[in-house]
C-alpha positions as CSV (number, residue, x, y, z in Angstrom):
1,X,-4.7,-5.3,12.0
2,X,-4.0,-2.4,14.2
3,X,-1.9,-4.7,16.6
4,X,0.3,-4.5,13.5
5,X,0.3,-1.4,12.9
6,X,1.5,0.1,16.0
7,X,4.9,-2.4,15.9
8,X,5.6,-0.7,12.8
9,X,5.2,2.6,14.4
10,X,7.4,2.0,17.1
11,X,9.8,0.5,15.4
12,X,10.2,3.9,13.1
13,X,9.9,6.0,16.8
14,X,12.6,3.6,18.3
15,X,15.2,4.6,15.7
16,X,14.4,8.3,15.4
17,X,14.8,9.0,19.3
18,X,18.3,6.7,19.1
19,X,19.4,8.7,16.0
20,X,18.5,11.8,17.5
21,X,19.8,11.2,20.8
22,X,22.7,9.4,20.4
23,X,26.4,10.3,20.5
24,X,26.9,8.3,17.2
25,X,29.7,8.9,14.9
26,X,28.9,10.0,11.3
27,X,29.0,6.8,9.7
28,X,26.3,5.2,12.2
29,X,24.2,8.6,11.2
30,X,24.4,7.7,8.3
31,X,23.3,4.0,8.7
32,X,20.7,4.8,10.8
33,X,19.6,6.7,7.9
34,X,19.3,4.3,6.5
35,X,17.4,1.8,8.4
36,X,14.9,4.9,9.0
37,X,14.0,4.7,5.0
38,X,13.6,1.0,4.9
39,X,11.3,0.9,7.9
40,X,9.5,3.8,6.7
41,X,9.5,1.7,2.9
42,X,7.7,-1.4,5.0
43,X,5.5,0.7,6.9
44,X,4.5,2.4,3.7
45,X,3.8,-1.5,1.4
46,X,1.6,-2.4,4.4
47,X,-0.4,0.4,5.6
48,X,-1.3,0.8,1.4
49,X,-2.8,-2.3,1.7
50,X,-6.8,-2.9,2.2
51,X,-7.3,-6.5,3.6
52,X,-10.8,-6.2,2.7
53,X,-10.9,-5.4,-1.3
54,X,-6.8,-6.2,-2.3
55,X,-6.7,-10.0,-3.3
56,X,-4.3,-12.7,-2.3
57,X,-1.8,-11.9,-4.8
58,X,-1.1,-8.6,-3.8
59,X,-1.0,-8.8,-0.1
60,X,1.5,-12.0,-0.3
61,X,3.4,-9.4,-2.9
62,X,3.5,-6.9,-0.7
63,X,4.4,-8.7,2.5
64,X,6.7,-9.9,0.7
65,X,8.8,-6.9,-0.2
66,X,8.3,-5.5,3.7
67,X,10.1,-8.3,5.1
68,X,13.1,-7.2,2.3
69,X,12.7,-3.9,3.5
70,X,13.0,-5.0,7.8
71,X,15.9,-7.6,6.9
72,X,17.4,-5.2,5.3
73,X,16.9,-2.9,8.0
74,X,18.4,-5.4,10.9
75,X,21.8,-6.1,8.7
76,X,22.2,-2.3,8.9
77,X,21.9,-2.4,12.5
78,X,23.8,-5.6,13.4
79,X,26.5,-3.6,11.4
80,X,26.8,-0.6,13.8
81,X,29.4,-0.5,16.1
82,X,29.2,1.7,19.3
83,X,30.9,1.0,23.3
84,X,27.8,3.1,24.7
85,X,26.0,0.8,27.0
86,X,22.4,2.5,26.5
87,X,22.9,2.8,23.1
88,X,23.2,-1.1,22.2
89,X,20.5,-1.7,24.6
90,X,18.4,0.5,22.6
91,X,19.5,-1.2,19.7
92,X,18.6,-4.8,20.6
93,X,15.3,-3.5,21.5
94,X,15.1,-2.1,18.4
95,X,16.4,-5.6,16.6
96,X,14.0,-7.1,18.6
97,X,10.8,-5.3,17.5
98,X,11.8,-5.4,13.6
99,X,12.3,-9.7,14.4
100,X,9.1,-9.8,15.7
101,X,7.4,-7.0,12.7
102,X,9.1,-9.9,9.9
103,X,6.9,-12.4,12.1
104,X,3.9,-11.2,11.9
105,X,4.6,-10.3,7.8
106,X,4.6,-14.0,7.9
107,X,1.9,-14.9,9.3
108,X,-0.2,-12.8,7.3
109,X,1.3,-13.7,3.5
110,X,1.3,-17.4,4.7
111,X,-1.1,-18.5,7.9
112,X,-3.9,-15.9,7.3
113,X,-4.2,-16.6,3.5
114,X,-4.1,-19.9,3.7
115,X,-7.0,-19.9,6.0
116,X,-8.9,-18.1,4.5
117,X,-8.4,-20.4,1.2
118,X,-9.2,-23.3,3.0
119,X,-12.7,-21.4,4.3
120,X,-13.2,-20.7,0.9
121,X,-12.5,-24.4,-0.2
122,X,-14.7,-25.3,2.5
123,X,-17.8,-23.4,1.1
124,X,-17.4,-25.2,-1.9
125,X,-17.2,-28.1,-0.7
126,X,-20.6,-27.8,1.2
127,X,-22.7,-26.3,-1.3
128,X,-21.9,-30.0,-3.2
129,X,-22.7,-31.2,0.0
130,X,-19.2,-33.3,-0.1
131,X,-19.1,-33.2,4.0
132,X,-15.9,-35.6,4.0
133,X,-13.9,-32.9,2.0
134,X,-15.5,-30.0,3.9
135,X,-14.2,-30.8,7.4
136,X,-10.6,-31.6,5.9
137,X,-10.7,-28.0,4.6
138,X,-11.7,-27.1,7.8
139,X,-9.1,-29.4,9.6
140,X,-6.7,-27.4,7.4
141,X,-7.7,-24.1,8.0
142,X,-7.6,-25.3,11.8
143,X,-4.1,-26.1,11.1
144,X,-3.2,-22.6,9.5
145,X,-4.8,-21.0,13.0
146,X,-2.4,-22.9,14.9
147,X,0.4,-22.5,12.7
148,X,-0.2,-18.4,13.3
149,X,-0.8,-18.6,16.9
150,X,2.4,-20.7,17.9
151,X,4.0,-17.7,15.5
152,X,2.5,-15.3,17.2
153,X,4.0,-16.3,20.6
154,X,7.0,-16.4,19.5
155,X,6.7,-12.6,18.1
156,X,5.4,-11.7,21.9
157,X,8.2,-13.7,23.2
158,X,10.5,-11.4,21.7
159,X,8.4,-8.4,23.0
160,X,8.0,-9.7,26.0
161,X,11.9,-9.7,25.8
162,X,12.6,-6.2,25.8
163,X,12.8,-4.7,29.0
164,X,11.4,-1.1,29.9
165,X,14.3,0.4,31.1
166,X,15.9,0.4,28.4
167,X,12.9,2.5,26.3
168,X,12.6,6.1,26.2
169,X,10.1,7.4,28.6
170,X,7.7,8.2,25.5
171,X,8.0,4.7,24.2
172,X,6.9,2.8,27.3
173,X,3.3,3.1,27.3
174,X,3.1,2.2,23.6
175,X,5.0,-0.9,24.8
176,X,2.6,-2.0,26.7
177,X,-0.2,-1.1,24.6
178,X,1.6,-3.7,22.0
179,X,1.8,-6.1,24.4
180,X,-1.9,-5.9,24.9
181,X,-2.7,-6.0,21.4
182,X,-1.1,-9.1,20.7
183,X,-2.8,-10.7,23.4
184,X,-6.3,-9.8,21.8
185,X,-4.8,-11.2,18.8
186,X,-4.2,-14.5,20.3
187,X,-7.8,-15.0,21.9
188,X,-9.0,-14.1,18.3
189,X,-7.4,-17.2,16.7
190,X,-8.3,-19.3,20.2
191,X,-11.8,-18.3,19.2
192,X,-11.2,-19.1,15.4
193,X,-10.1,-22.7,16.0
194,X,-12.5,-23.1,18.5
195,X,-15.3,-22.2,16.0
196,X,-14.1,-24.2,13.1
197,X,-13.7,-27.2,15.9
198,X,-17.2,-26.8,16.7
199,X,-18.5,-26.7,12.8
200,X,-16.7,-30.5,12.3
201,X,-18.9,-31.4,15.4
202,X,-21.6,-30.6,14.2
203,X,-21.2,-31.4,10.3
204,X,-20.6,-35.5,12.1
205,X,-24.2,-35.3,13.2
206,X,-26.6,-36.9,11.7
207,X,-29.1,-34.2,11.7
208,X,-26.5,-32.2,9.9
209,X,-28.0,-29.6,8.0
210,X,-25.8,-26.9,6.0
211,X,-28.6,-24.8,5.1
212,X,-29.3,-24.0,9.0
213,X,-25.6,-22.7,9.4
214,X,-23.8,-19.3,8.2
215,X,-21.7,-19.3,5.3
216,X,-18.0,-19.6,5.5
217,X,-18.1,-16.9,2.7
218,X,-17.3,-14.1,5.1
219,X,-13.9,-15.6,5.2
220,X,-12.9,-16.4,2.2
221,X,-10.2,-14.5,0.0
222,X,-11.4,-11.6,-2.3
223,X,-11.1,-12.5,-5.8
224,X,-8.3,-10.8,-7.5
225,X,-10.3,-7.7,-9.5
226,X,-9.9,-7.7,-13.7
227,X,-7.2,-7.0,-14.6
228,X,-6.3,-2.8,-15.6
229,X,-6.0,-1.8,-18.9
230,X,-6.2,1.8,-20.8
231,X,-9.4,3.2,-22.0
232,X,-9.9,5.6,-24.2
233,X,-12.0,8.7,-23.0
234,X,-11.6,11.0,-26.0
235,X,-10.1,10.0,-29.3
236,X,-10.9,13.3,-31.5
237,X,-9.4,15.7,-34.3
238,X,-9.2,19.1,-33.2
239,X,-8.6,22.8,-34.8
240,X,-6.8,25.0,-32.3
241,X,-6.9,28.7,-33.6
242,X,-4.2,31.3,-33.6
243,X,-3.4,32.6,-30.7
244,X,-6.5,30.4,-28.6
245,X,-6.6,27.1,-26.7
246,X,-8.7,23.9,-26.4
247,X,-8.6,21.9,-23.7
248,X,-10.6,19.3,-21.9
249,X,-12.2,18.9,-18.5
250,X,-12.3,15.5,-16.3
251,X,-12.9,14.9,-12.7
252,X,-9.7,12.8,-11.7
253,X,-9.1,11.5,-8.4
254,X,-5.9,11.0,-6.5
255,X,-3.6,8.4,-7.7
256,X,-5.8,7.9,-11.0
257,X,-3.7,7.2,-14.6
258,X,-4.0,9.5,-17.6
259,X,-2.4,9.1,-21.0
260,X,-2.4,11.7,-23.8
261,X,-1.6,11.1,-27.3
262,X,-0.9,14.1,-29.5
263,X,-0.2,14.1,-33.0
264,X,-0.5,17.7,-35.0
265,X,-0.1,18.6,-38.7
266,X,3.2,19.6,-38.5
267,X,3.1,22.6,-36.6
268,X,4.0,22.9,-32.5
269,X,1.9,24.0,-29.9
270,X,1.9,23.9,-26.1
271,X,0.4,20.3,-23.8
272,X,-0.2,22.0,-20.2
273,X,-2.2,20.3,-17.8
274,X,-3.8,22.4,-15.0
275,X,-6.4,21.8,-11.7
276,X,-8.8,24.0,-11.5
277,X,-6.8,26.7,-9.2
278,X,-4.3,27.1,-12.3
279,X,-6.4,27.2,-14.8
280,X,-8.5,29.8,-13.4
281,X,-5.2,32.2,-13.5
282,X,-4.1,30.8,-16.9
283,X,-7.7,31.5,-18.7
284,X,-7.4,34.9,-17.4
285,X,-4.5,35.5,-19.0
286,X,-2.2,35.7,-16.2
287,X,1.4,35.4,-18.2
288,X,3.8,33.7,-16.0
289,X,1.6,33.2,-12.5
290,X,0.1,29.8,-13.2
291,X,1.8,26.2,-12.8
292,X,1.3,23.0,-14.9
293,X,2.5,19.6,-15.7
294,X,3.2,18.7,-19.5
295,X,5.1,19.8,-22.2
296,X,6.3,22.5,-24.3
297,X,6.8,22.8,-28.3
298,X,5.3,19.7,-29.2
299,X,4.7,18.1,-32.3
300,X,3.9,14.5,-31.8
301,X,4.4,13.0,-28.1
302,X,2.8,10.6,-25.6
303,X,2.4,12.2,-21.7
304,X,1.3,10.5,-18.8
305,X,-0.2,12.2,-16.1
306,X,-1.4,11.2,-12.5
307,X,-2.2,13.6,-9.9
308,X,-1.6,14.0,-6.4
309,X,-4.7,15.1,-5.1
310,X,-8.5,14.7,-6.2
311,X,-10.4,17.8,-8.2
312,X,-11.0,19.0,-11.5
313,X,-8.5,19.3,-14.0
314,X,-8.0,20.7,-18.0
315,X,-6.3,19.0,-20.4
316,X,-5.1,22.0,-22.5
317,X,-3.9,22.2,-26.3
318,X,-2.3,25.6,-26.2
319,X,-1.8,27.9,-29.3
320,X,-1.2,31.3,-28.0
321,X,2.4,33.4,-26.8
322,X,1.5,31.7,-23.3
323,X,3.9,30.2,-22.2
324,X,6.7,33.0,-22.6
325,X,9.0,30.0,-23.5
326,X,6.5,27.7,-25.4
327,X,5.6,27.4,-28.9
328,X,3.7,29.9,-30.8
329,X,2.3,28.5,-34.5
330,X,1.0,32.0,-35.7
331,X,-1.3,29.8,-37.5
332,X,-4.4,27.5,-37.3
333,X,-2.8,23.8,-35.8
334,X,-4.9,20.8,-36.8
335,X,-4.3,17.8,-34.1
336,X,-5.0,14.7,-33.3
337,X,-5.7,13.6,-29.6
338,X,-6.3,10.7,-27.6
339,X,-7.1,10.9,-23.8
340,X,-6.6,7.9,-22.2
341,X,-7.4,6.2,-18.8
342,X,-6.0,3.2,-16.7
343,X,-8.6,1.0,-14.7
């Protein structure tokens, strides 16, 4: 998918240099803006995605929401209005690259899955040894090639289109590169169809036999994984001291999804959340010099907590004069606590 990949990227360096460059009033700054954000939002859906372990669902999903984000993007631009020759040049190259990004989106959330859904229907339909329905599976998957390579002519005609002059000196290399790329991608899906052509041939001999021939498995769509849910990773009643903490210790990684339920007996006491750099400085004692996430002067609440990078980090139940503007029981503080995770 890299082909993809660097259309994006140009697109984004495209509007940047014309934003930066150009003698634009302050209303077109602000559009440009704009259209920055929204290309940066599509660029952002799709370089998330893993077309390896994300299933069907979630790719079509996401494609889906990029090609908002790019149409979106082209209204802003069809709505700027400048008399500077070079600068709606630049801008119709620009128009032309997000046209042929919303292709390829296409192609991918309707072409690409749907052949691979055939290949998988076409497994099936082999391991019953049901050769009539296996080649129409692979007719259809056939099909889907073709449908993505006529589409991915027209997203090189539209490349193809733009002429150099009209780039930045930076941008016209990368140009090329793209044109190159797509290229590749178009002997790919020659060599697909030609492939599934060849497996019908051979599945109409009558020395046919499946078991001599590689699976079509290695195509076929990842199964959308369980579905998330919370789990509960410590469900416990605690006694946090006078003037001491309690706290907890997990490994988290980036991105993961903690919940923490606290209920005490009435009295309030301090929810802080630290990695391990913090908490060093807060277990030290040193007032005023640490950071956390959480909340203060709690009673009974519900925080959710995800953090932005992998490491170590405390869950902390704190009953001391720390922090200066927390609570402070000046007594024993029975709680109840449930640490949750999402997976």
């Amino acid at each position: 998918m890299d082909f993809k990949r660097n259309l994006f990227f140009l697109c984004i360096l495209f509007i940047l240099l014309f934003s930066f460059t150009a003698g634009c009033t302050s209303e077109n700054n602000e559009k440009m803006e704009r259209a920055v954000k929204l290309l940066e939002s599509a660029d952002e859906r799709i370089n998330d995605l893993d077309f390896e372990d994300d299933g069907a669902i979630e790719i079509k999903s996401q494609m889906k929401a990029a090609n908002v984000d790019y149409n979106e993007a082209l209204d802003i631009l069809d709505s700027i209005k400048t008399s500077n020759d070079d600068e709606i040049k630049m801008i119709s190259a620009l128009e032309q690259m997000i046209e042929a990004d919303i292709i390829l989106c296409e192609i991918i959330e309707t072409d690409f899955l749907d052949f691979m859904t055939h290949l998988e229907n076409a497994q099936a339909q082999q391991e019953k040894r049901n050769w009539l329905m296996m080649r129409a599976e692979l007719q259809a998957g056939i099909d889907s090639l073709e449908s993505a390579k006529s589409r991915t002519a027209s997203a090189k005609s539209k490349i193809n289109s733009i002429n150099r002059n009209d780039l930045p000196s930076e941008s016209k290399g990368d140009l090329e590169y793209m044109k190159t790329e797509i290229n590749e991608v178009q002997n790919i899906l020659d060599d697909g169809i030609s492939e599934l052509n060849s497996r019908i041939t051979e599945s109409q001999s009558s020395n046919y036999n499946p078991s001599s021939y590689s699976s079509f498995s290695t195509y076929s769509v990842t199964p959308e994984p369980p579905a998330k849910s919370w789990h509960k990773a410590v469900e416990d009643t605690v006694q946090v001291p006078k003037d001491k903490y309690y706290y907890w210790e997990f490994e988290l990684s980036k991105g993961d999804k903690i919940s923490v339920d606290v209920s005490t007996d009435g009295s309030a006491l301090d929810l802080e959340i630290m990695d391990q750099y913090n908490y060093n400085k807060y277990s030290k004692g040193t007032t005023g010099e640490y950071k956390c996430w959480g909340r203060d002067s709690i009673i009974k609440t519900k925080y959710e907590f995800s953090p932005a990078a992998n490491g170590d980090y405390y869950f902390v139940l704190d009953n001391s004069i720390v922090p200066d503007d927390g609570a402070y029981a000046d007594a024993n503080v029975n709680v109840n606590v449930i640490i949750s995770k999402y997976y």
